[in-house]
C-alpha positions in Angstrom: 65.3 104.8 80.1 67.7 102.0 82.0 70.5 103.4 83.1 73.4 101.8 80.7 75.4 100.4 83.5 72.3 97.9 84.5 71.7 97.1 80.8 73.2 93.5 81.2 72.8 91.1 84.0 76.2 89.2 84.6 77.2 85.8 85.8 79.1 86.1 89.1 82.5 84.2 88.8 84.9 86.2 90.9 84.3 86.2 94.7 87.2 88.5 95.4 89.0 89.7 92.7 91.3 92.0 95.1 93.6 88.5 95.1 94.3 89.8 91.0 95.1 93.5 91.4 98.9 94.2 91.2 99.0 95.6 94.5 98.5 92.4 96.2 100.8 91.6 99.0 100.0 87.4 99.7 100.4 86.2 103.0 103.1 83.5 101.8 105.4 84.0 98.7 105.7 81.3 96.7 109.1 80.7 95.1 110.9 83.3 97.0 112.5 82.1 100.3 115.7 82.3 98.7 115.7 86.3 98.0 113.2 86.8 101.0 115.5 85.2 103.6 119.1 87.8 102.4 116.9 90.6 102.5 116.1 89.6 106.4 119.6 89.0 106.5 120.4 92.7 105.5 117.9 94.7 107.0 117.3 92.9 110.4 120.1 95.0 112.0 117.5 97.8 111.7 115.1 96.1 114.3 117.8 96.0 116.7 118.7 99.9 116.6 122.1 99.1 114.0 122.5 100.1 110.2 121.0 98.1 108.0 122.9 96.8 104.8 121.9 98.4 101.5 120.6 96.0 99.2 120.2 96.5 95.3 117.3 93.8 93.9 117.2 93.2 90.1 115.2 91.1 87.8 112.8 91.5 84.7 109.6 92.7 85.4 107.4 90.4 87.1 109.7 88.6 88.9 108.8 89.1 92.0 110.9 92.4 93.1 108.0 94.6 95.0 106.1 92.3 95.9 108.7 90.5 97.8 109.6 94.2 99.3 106.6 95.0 100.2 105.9 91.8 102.1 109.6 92.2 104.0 108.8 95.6 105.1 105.5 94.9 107.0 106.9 91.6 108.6 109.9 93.8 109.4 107.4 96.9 111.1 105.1 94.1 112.6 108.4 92.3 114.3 109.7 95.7 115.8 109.0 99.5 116.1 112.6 100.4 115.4 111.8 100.2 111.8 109.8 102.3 109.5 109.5 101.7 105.5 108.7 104.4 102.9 108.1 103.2 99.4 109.8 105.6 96.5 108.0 105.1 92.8 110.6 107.1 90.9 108.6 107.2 87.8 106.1 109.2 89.9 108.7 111.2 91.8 111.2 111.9 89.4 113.1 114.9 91.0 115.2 115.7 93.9 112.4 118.1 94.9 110.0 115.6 94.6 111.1 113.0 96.4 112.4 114.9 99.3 108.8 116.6 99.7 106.9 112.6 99.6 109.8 111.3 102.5 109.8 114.6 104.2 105.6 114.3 104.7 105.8 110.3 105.4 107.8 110.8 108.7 106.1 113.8 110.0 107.3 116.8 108.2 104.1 118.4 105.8 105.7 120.2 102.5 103.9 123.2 101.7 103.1 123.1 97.6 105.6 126.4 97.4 108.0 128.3 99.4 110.5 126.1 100.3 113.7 124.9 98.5 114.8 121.7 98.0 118.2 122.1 99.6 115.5 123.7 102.7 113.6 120.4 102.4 116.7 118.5 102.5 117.9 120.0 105.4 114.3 119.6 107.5 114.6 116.0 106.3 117.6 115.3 107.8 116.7 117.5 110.9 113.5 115.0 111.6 115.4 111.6 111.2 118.1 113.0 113.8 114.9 113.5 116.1 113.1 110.6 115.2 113.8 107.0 116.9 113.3 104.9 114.6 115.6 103.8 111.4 114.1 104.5 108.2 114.2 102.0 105.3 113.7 104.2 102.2 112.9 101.9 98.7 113.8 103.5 95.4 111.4 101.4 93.2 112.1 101.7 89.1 115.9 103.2 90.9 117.2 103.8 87.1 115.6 106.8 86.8 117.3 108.7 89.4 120.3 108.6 87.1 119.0 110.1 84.3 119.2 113.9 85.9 121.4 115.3 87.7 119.8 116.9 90.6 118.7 113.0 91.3 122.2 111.9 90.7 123.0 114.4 93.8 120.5 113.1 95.9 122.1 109.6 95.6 125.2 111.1 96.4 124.2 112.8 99.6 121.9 109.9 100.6 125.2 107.3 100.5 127.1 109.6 103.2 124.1 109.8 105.5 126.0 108.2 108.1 129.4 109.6 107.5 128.6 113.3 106.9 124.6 113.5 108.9 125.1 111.3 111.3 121.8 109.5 110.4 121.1 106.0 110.2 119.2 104.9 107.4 118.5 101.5 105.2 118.4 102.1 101.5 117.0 99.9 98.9 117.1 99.9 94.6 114.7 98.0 92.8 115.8 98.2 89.2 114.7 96.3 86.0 118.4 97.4 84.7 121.0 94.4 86.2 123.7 97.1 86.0 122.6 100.0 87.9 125.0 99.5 90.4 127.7 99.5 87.9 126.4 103.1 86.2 126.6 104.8 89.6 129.8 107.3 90.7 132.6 105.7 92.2 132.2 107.3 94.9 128.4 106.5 95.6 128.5 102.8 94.5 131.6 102.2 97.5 130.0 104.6 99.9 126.5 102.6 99.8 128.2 99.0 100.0 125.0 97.5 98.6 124.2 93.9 98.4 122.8 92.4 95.2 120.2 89.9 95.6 119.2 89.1 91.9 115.4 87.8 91.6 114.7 85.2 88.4 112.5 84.8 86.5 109.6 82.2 87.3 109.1 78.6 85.3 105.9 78.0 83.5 105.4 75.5 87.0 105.8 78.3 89.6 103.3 80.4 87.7 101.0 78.0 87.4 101.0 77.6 91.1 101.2 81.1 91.9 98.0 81.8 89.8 96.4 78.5 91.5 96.8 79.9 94.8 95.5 83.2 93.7 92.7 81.7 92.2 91.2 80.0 95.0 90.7 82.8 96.7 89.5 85.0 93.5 87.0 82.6 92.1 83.9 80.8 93.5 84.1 77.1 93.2 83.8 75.5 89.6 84.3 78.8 88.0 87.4 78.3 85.7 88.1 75.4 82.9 90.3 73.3 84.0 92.8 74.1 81.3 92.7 78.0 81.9 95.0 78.6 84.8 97.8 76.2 82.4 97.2 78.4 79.3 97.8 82.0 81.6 100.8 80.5 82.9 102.0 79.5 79.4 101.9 82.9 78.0 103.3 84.4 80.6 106.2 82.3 81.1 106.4 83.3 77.0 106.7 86.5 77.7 109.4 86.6 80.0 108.3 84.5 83.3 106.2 87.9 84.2 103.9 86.7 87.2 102.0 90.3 86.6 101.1 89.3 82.5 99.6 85.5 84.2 97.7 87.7 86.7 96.4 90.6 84.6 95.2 87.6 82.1 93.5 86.0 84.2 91.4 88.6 85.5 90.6 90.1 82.3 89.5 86.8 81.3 86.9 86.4 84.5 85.7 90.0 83.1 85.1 88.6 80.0 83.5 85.6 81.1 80.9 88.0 83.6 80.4 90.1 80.6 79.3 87.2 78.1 77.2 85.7 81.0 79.4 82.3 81.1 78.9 80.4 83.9 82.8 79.8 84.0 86.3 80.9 82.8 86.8 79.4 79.4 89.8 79.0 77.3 88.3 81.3 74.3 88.0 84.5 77.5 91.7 83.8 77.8 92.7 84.1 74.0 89.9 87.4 73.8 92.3 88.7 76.6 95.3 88.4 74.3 93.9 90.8 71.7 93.7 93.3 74.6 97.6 93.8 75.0 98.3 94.3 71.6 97.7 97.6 70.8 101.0 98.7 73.0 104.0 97.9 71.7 102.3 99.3 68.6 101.3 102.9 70.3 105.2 102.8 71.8 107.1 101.8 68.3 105.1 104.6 67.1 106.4 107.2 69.6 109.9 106.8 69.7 112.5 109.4 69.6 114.9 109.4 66.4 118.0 107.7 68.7 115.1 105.2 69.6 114.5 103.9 66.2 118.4 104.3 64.9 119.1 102.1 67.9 116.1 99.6 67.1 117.0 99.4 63.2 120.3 98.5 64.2 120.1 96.0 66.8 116.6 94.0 63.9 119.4 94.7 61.4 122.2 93.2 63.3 120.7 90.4 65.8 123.1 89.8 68.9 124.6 93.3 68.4 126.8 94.5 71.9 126.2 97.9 73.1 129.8 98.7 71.6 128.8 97.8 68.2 125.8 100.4 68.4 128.4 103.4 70.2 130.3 102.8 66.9 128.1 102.4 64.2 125.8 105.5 65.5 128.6 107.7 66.8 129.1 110.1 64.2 124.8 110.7 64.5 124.4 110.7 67.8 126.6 111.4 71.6 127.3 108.2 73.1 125.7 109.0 76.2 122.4 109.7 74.0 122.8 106.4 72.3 123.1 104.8 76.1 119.4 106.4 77.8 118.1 105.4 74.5 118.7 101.9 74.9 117.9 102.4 78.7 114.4 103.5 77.2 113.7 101.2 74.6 114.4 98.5 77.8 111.8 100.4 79.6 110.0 100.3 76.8 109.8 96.5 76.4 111.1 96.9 72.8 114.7 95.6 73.6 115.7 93.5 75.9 120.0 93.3 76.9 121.5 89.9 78.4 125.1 89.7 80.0 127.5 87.8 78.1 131.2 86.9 79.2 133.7 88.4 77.3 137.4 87.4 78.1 139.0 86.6 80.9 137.1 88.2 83.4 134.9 90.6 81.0 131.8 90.6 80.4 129.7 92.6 77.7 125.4 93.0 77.1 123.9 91.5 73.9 121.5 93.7 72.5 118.2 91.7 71.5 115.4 92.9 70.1 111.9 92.1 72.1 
């Protein structure tokens, strides 16, 4: 009996298709001189042997953020030995603990599964940079969870007075979905870390067609997309929030499509089958919601253009305000709300509460 794996033979469209997984760091970043440029700006200093200049980089998903990161970092190693990047996921390392033991094994210092503590790690951490020559830039990717426990809260507190109280010289860097992150840290840690905010937009049904173009020429053998394909991934993208990731995913699932019916080419009906395959979900998350979650939701469908306020007041007597305030953190996360910063005043400004 065949073995079911070699049940099918398949068209071959995609010569590469490495140049469509999210992981991806191009050679040349389209559309982001701008952002790419201040954060030279603020971490150069560390190729010379000086601090570096915090930087906070926000933007919906997709915009660019990582990516952008990512590609700094190695030109920054590549340009001098002075520098050393360590990339923090902070949905994968959610604790103190945690992330301690990841930075601790990066720069030379192995964490044994159990047996020491993490003020012991902390301590060994600290002990290495001092003995190290080299200025570590450490990236706190998805940054708004480390302020949704305290232990993490701590660990911004003590990382902000690295200089003043460790004598160690260190570049830190927040990627966060959340434009206010900055504003939701201590007093004390937001003017001890002196960050610079380099805010990335989102992309314009243009730049996305162009950024899947490039990516495409390298992805695909000749003649193997519809000429109309590349325009209609870019289009629902730039629907869906200018997300470069959605026009990227799409288009690879499509080629898969296309290979598994045989096609000779990318067509515009593998693009629509694609669509089907993202909605399941929102549905699987609306579905799994806490109760603050779907008090909150009801609310803001009930009440369109709601502020945060309005939802503290209405929902009060239910629920603590700083419950009502991770659960619309999470339904952000989530991709089931979405907040935008409206001026308010003389000076003020509020967030609109929108439903996705």
């Amino acid at each position: 009996m065949a073995n079911i794996f070699s049940s099918k033979k398949e068209n071959s469209i995609l010569k590469d298709e490495r140049f469509l997984y999210q992981d991806f760091v191009p050679e040349r970043l389209a559309f982001r001189d701008e952002e790419i440029g201040e954060l030279v700006f603020c971490l150069k200093p560390a190729s010379l042997g000086r601090k570096p200049t915090n930087v906070f980089v926000y933007g919906k998903p997709g915009v660019g953020k990582t990516v952008s990161l990512k590609f700094v970092l190695n030109e920054l190693e590549e340009f001098s030995d002075r520098a050393k990047g360590v990339y923090v996921n902070c949905f994968e390392h959610s604790s103190r603990h945690s992330i301690l033991a990841k930075l601790a094994n990066f720069f030379g210092y192995p964490v044994p599964d159990r047996g020491l503590s993490t003020e012991e790690i902390f301590q060994r951490f600290v002990a290495l940079l001092k003995n190290k020559k080299i200025i570590p830039i450490i990236i706190f990717d998805e940054a708004e969870q480390l302020l949704k426990d305290d232990d993490t809260k701590r660990l911004l507190y003590d990382f902000s007075r690295f200089g003043e109280q460790f004598k160690v010289t260190a570049g830190l860097v927040f990627i966060s979905n959340d434009n206010y992150f900055l504003s939701k840290l201590d007093d004390r840690v937001r003017s001890s870390l002196g960050a610079s905010s380099i805010p990335f937009e989102s992309y314009t049904h243009v730049e996305l067609k162009e950024i899947l173009s490039e990516r495409a020429k390298y992805a695909f053998f000749p003649n193997a997309i519809d000429s109309d394909v590349i325009g209609l991934c870019a289009a629902h993208a730039f629907k869906n929030g200018g997300d470069a990731r959605i026009a990227i995913d799409v288009l690879l699932k499509s080629a898969r499509l296309a290979e598994n019916d045989n096609s000779k080419k990318v067509e515009l009906k593998h693009v629509r089958a694609s669509f089907q395959q993202e909605k399941p979900v929102k549905i699987e998350l609306s579905s799994n919601l806490t109760d603050q979650e779907k008090e909150v939701l009801s609310f803001v469908s009930k009440n369109p253009s709601s502020d945060s306020r309005a939802v503290y007041d209405a929902l009060g007597k239910k629920f603590a305000e700083r419950t009502l305030r991770k659960a619309i953190s999470d339904l952000e996360e989530k991709k089931l709300l979405k907040s935008e910063k409206n001026q308010k005043g003389k000076g003020g400004f509020t967030r609109v509460l929108i439903k996705a």
